[in-house]
C-alpha positions as CSV (number, residue, x, y, z in Angstrom):
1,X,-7.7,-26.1,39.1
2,X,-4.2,-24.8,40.7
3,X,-2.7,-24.8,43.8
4,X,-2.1,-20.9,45.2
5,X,0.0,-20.1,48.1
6,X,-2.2,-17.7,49.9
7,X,0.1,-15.6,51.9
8,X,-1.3,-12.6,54.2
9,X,-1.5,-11.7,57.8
10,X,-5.1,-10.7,58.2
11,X,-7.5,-13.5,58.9
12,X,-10.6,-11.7,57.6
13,X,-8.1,-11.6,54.7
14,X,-7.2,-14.7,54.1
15,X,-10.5,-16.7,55.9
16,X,-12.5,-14.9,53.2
17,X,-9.8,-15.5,50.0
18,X,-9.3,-19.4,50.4
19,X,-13.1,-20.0,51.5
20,X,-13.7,-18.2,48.0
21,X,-10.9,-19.6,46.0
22,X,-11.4,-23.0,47.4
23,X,-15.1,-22.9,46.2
24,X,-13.3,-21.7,42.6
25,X,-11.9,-25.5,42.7
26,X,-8.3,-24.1,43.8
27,X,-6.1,-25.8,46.2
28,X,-5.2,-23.0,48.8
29,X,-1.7,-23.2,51.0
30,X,-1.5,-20.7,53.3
31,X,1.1,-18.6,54.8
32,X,1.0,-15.9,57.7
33,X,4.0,-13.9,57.3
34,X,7.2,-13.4,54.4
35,X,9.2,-16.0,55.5
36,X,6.5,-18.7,55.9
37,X,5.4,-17.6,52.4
38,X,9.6,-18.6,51.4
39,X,9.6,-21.7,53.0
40,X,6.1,-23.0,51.8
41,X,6.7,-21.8,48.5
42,X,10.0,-24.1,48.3
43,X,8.1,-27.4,49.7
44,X,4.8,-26.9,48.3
45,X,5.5,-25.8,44.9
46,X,2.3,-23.8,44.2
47,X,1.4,-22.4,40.4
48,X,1.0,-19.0,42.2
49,X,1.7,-16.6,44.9
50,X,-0.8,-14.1,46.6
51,X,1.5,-12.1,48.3
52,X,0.6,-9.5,50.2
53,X,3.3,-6.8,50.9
54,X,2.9,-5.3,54.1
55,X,4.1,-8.9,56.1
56,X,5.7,-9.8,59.4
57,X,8.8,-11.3,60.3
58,X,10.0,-10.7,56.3
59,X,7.6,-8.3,54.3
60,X,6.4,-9.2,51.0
61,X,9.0,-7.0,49.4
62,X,11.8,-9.1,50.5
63,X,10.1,-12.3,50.3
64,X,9.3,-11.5,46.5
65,X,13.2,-10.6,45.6
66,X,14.3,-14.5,47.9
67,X,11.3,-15.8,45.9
68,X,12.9,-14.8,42.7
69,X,16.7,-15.3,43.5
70,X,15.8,-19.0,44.1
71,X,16.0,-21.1,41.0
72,X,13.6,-23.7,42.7
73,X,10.8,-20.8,43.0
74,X,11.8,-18.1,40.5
75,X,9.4,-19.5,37.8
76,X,6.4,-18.9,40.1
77,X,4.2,-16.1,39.5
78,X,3.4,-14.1,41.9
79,X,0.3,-11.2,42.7
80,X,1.3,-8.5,45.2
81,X,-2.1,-7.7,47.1
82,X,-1.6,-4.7,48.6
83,X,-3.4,-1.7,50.5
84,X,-0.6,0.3,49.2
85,X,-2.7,2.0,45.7
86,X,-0.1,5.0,45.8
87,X,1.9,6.3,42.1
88,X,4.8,4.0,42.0
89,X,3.6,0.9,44.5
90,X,2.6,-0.7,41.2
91,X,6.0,-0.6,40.1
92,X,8.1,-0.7,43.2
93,X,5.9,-4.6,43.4
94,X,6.7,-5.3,40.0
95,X,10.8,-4.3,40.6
96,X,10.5,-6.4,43.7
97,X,9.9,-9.3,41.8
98,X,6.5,-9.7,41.5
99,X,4.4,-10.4,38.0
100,X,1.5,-9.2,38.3
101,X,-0.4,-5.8,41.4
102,X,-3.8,-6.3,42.6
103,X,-4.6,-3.1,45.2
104,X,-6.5,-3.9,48.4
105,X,-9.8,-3.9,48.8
106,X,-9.8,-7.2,46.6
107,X,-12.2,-7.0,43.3
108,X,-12.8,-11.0,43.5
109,X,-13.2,-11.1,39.6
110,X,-10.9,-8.9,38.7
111,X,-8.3,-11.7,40.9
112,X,-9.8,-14.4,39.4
113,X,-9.0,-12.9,36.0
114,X,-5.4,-12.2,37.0
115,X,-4.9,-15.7,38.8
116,X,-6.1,-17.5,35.4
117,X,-3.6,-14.8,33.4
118,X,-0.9,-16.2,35.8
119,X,-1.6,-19.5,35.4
120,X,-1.8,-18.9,30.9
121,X,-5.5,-19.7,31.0
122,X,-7.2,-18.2,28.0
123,X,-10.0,-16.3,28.8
């Protein structure tokens, strides 16, 4: 399977996303906070990002826009995951940088689905 960068704050969060992407078959990398997720990103090389927006140290916002000013990262897809479901968030995610919105909770399938779009998996 694919090697995601996991990158969120929460530990219920992100205990319960790799345990669950890990028994997918995925290779999880996890980051706690925007600029981890900037620095991983450039040495691990992952086929995705999970970003969620709402970060220390750098939020996801910013860390989206470094991800995709960098031409050794720009190519890397990235999910914003995101408690913020209000008009526009979609949007103000996707100007950010990012390829792809999944609103917080997290429908596990409905991920799953987008991960695999990410990655050009047909369905």
């Amino acid at each position: 399977m694919a090697k995601l960068l996991l990158v969120e704050d929460t530990e219920e969060i992100w205990d319960f996303l790799s345990r669950r992407l890990q028994r997918r078959g995925h290779e999880v990398v996890l980051a706690h906070d925007g600029q981890a997720a900037v620095s991983t990103a450039r040495n691990s090389r992952p086929e995705v990002i999970l970003l969620d927006m709402n970060l220390p140290v750098m939020d996801g916002w910013t860390a989206a826009r470094t991800l995709k000013d960098d031409p050794k990262t720009n190519g890397i897809p990235i999910i914003a995951l995101t408690a913020h479901a209000l008009a526009g968030d979609r949007e103000k995610a996707l100007a950010a940088g990012c390829d792809d919105y999944h609103p917080k909770p997290v429908d596990f399938s409905k991920l799953l689905a987008q991960i695999d779009a990410a990655l050009g998996v047909a369905l």
